[in-house]
N, C-alpha and C positions, 0 to 999 in steps of 0.2 A: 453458559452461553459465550461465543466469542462474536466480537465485531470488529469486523475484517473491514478498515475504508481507503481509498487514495487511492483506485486504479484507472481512474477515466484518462490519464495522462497519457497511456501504451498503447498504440495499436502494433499489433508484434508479427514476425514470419514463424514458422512454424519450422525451422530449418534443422533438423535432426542431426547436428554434427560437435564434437566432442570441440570444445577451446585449447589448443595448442599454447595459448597462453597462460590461462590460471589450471597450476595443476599441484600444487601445495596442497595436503589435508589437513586442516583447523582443526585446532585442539579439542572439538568434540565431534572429529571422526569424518566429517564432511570436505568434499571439494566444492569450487564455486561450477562446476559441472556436473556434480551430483541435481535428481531430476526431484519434483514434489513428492511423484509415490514412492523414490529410494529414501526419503529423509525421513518418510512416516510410513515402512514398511513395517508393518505385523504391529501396527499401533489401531487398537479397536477404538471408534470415535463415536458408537453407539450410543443414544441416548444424552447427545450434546446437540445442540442448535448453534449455527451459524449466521451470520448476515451479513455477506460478501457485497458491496459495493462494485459497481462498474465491471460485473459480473457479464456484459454481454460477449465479451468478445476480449483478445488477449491472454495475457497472466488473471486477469479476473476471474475469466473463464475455467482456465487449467485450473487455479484453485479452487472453484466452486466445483468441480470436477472432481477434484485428488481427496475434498474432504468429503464429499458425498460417497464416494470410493472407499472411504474406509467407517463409513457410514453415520456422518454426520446429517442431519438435516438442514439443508443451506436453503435460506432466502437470499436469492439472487436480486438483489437493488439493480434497477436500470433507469436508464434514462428513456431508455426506446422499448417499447414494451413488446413491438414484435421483433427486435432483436434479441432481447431477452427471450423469448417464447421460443425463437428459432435456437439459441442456446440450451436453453433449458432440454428442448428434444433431442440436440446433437450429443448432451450427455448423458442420456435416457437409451439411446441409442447404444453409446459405450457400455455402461453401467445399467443396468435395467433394473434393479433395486433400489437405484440413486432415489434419496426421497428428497424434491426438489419444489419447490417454490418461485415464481416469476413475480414482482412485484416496480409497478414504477415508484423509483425514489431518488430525489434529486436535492438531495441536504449537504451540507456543508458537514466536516470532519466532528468541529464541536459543538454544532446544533441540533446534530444524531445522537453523538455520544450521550450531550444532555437530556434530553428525550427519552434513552432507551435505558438511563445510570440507572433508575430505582428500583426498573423491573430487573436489571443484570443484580442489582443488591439485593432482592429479596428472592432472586433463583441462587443464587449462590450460598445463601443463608440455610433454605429450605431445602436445596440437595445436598448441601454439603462441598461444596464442588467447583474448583476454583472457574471463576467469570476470567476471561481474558479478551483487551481492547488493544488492536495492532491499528498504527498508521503506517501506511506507506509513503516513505518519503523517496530522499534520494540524496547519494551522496552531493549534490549539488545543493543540500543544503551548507555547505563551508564555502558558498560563493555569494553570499546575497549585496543586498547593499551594504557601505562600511557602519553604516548604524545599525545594521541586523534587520531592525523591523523600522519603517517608515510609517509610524503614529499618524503622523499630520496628512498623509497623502494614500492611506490605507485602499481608498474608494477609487485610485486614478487606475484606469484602466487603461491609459499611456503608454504605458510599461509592459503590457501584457501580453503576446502573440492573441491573433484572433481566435475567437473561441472555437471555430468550426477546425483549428490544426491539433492534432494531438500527442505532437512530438517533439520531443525538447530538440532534435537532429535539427528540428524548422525552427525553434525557439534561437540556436545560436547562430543559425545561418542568419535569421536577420536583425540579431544583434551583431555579427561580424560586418554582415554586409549593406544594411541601411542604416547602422549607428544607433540599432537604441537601446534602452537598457532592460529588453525583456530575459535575458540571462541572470541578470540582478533580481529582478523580479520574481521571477520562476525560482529561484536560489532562495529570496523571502518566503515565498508560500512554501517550499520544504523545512525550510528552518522552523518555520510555526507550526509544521507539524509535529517536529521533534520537541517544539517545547511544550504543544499542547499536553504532548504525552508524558511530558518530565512532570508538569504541574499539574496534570490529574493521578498520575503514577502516587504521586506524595500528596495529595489531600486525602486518597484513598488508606492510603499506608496509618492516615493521621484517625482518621475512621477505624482501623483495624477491620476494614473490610477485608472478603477475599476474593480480591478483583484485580487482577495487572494489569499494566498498559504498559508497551512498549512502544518503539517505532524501528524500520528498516530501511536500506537500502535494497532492492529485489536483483541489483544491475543492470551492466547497458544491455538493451534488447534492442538488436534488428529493426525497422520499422517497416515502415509499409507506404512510408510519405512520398515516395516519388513511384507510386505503384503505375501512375500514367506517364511516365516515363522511362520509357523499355529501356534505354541504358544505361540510367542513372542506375534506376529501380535493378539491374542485374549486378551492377556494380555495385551498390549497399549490399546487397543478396551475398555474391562471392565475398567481400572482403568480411565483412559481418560474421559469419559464420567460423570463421578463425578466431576471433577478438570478441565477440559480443555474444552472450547466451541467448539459447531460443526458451520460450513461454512456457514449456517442461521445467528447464535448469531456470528461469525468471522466477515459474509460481513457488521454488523450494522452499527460501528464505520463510516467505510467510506461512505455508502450510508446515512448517519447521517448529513457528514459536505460536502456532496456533493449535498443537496438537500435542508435539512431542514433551516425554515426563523429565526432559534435562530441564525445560524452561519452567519447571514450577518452582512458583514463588518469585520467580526473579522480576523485577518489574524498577518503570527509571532505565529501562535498558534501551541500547539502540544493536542491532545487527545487521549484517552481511556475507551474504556465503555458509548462511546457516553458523554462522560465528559472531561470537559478542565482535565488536567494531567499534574504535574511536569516533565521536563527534567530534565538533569544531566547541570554540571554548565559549563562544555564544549561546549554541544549543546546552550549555551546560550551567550558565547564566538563570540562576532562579532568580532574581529580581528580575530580568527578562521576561522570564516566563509567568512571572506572578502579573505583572502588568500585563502583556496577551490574554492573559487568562478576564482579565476584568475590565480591560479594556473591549474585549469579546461581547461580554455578557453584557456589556451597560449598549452596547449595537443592538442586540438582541432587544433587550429591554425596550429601548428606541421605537425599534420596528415592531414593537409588538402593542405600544401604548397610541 
């Protein structure tokens, strides 16, 4: 089983054009412009299940897409159940074997994870067959607050772009331009994804489970945030397409380290461009992470008593 979560952040263009900028190939054969189904060509996915999070639309999409494609069976987690639905057919459309699933689901990175750990431990046991847990982060995880995670002020929502924007483009526009610290913020929620994954990566390890967690960077993708404004909106469009990857080259990364057989076993890892990647030396911070971790759970516990 893999669980794919962190894409509700992306609304992306679909801009079909090669980056003049990243054109390096990473030591295991990849550009950051190679697409999802170049990175898991002639990789058979049969008889694996999936649960791709914020699966309606974007890089969610493309990945719920590229794994069904090589014939995974994906539950599409959504928020919007008939965006999902409407997804679900536009890749049913592509794909017509695609075996696909719509489901509403609207949980948090480590509230799913925990949820779903015992059933991913006892399929992996009884197929033999490594379980793999990706978060999607972003390299803005090495910009959060200078304390990394803000304990005391976890719940302030001050800090946070409104929940109906879903683009970091808008995130630092109005941290640039009305002064507030939702870059910082946005920078914490990546960072915690990367250490959720570092501090479940190594309890599992302690476990001698066979279940990895990683986390990613997917890169900058194009948005779609000034879609009601024709000239902004064409101006993001033209320059974007030179510098920024489309939802093809976005979904790679993750249908990279959810599929392909370089990534087994490896796990505590972070990537980008279908290449292992530096973090920041916070997300590398296990007493960090071990506090997130249990600081996490005792919310949970909270909310649940």
């Amino acid at each position: 089983m893999v669980l794919i979560s962190g894409f509700a952040i992306y609304q992306c263009y679909a801009v079909r054009k090669k980056m003049w900028f990243f054109s390096n190939k990473g030591p295991f054969g990849f550009y950051a412009t190679s697409t999802a189904e170049q990175v898991t060509q002639g990789i058979d996915g049969s008889g694996l299940s999936a649960i791709v999070t914020g699966a309606s639309s974007g890089i969610g999409a493309e990945t719920a897409r590229v794994l069904a494609l090589r014939g995974v069976h994906v539950i599409m987690g959504v928020r919007n159940v008939g965006a999902g639905h409407r997804s679900k057919e536009a890749i049913i459309k592509q794909v017509p074997y695609a075996k696909l699933d719509a489901m509403e689901l609207d949980l948090r990175h480590f509230l799913l994870t925990n949820l779903l750990l015992e059933t991913m431990k006892k399929t992996a046991d009884k197929c033999k067959h490594e379980g793999r847990i990706i978060n999607v982060s972003s390299r803005r995880h090495k910009f959060p607050y200078n304390e990394g995670i803000r304990f005391d002020k976890i719940n302030d929502e001050s800090g946070y772009a409104l929940k109906q924007q879903k683009s970091i483009l808008y995130i630092y526009c109005k941290s640039v331009f009305l002064g507030t610290n939702s870059l910082s913020a946005y920078g914490q929620s990546k960072l915690a994804n990367v250490l959720h994954a570092n501090e479940l990566a190594r309890r599992l390890k302690e476990e001698n489970v066979q279940i990895t967690a990683n986390s990613l960077h997917p890169g900058a993708i194009a948005t779609n945030l000034f879609r009601h404004y024709s000239f902004l909106n064409g101006l993001v469009a033209a320059l974007g397409k030179h510098v920024m990857k489309d939802v093809h080259q976005g979904a790679a990364t993750t249908c990279y380290v959810a599929l392909h057989p370089d990534v087994k076993g490896m796990t505590g890892k972070y990537y980008a461009d279908c290449n292992l990647a530096e973090t920041s030396l916070q997300a590398k911070d296990q007493d960090l992470a071990r506090k997130l971790w249990n600081f996490t759970n005792n919310l949970i516990d909270k909310s649940t008593t």
